[in-house]
N, C-alpha and C positions, 0 to 999 in steps of 0.2 A: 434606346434613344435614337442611335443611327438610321436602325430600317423605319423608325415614326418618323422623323424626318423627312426620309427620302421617299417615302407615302405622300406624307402631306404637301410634300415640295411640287411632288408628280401632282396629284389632283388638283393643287393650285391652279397650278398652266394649263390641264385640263378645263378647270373649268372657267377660267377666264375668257380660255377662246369659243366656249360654249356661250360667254354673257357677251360675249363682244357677237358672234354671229346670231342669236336672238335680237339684240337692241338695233343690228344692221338690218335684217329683215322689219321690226316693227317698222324702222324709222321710213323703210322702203318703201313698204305698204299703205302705212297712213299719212304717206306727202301726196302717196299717187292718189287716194281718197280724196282729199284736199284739194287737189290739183285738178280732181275731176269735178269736183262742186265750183269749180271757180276760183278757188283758192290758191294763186299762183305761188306765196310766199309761204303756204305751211304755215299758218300762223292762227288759223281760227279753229279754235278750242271747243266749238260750239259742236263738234263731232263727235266729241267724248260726252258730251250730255246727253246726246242722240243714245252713242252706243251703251250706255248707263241705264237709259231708259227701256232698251231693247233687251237688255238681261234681266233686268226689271221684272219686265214683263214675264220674260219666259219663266221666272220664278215665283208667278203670281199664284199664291194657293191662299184667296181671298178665301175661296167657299170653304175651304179644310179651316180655315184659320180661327174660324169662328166658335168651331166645333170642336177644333184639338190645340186651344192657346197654349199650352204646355207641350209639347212636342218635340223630340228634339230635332226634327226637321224645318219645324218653323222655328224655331231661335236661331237654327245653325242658320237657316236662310239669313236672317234679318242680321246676323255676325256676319256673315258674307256681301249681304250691300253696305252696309255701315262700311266694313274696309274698302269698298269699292268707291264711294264717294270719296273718300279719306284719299284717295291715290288720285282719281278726277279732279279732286279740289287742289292737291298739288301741284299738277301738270296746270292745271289753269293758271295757277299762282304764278309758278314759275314761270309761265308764258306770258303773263302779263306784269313783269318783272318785282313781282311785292314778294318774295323769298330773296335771301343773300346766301348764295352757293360759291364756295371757295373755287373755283374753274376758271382756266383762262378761257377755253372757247366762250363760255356761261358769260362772264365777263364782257369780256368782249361785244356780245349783241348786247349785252344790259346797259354797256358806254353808249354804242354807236348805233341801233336801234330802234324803234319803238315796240315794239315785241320781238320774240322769239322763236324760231321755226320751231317746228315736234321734233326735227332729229339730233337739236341740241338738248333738246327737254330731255330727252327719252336717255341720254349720255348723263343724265344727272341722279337718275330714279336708281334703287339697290333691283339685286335680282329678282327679291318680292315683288315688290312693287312691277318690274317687269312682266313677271308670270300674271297679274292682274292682268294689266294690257293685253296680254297674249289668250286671255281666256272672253275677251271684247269682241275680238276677232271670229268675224263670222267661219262656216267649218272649213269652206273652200280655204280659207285663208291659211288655218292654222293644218289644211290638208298636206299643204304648198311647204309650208318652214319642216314638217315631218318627216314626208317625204325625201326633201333635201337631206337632210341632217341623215338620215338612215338610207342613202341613197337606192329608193326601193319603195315602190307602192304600197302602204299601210290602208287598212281598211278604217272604216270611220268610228268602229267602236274603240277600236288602239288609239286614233286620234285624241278623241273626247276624252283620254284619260292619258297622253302626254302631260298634263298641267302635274300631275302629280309625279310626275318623275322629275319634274321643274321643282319643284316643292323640296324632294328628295334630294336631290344637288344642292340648292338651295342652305339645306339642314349642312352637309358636307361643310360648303362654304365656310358658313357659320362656327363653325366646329373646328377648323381651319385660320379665320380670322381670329380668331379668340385665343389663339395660341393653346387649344386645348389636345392633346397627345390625339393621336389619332386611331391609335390599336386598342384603347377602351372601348371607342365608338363601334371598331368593329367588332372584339369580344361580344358585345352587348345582342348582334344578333343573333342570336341562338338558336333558331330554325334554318335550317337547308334551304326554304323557298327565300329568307332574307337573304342569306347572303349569298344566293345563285343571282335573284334581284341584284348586289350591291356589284358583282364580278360582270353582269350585262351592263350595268352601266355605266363602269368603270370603260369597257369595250367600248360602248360608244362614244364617250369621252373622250377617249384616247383618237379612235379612227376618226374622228372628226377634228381635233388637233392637227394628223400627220396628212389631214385632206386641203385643212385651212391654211398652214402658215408654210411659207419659203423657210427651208435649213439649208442651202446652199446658197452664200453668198456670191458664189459668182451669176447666179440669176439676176443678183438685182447691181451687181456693178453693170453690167449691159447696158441697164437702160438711164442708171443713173450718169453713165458715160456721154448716152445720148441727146441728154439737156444741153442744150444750147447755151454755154458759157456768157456774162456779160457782165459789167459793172454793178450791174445790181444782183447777181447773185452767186459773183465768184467766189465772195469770202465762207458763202454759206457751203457751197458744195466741195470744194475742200474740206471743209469740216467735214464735211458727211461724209466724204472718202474716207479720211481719219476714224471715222466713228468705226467702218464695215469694215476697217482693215485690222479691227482690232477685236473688233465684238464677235 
């Protein structure tokens, strides 16, 4: 029970700061899309129908479809847009405030608002749903978060099959959230190539954690020292000294 624990404890934080650097990059990406269309507020949606349409497309096997209606490539296709509307129709949704999401940010634009930017939407969506979006993304794009992430030029066949190592975390999560032990999960692989798969990207997990996040608090007393003290936010940064001096 101890080393399950302290597995699952570890892959947690691992992968949390993997969902937090994915949804930071999407929310990056598709404000500057927005922003370039005109869109100064991040707030029209009308670019996820676009990019819906665009995968659409490239998934179009009209002429096969006719000839091989049983297939299991056309069915998986048409299960593949089916969720992909499903995750489009939500970010709409939530964009144009007809969902109720327990979030103070969410909250917040849904009081004081008339819609909602993508980078609070995108902070609402699960990691599925996330790897959806990420697979929207034209190749440059998804070249770009790769690359990052694996600090290191990947070639574009490795790219186009990142979504599935999204997928594969994903499962972890899951597996994770659910309070289910976590050394059945790995028993269960029982091939060399699974579980050389599961220790790679356990590694990246990790090296992207100890790339992402501040462990030395005197880093951020510096700057937090640096704020300019005032009536309206003395009571707050004392606290926050209290918080770092302790946490």
């Amino acid at each position: 029970m101890e080393i399950d624990d302290f597995i699952s404890t570890r892959l947690n934080i691992y992968i949390k700061c993997f969902e937090q650097a994915l949804t930071a990059y999407l929310a990056t990406t598709l404000s500057d899309k927005m922003v370039k269309l005109g869109n100064a507020y991040c707030n029209d949606y009308s670019l996820f129908q676009e990019l819906l349409t665009e995968q659409e497309n490239q998934l179009d096997m009209l002429d096969i479809y006719y000839r091989y209606q049983n297939t299991k490539i056309i069915k998986g296709n048409k299960l593949v847009m089916q969720k992909n509307r499903e995750v489009v129709e939500k970010v709409i949704m939530l964009g144009q405030k007809k969902l109720n999401v327990n979030n103070y940010l969410y909250q917040h634009y849904k009081k004081n608002h008339t819609s909602i930017p993508i980078w609070v939407i995108l902070h609402q969506l699960t990691l599925g749903e996330l790897q959806i979006i990420f697979n929207f993304l034209k190749l440059k794009d998804r070249v770009a978060f790769v690359n990052n992430i694996y600090r290191q030029r990947k070639n574009n066949q490795f790219v186009s099959g990142f979504s599935n190592k999204i997928n594969y975390i994903r499962l972890l999560r899951n597996n994770i959230n659910h309070y289910e032990p976590i050394i059945p999960f790995i028993k269960n692989l029982s091939s060399l190539e699974e579980q050389k798969r599961l220790i790679s990207l356990i590694k990246l997990l990790k090296l992207n954690y100890y790339r992402s996040v501040t462990h030395d608090s005197s880093k951020i007393k510096k700057p937090l020292i640096e704020i300019e003290v005032n009536k309206n936010n003395a009571k707050l940064i004392s606290y926050l000294k209290g918080i770092i001096k302790v946490i």
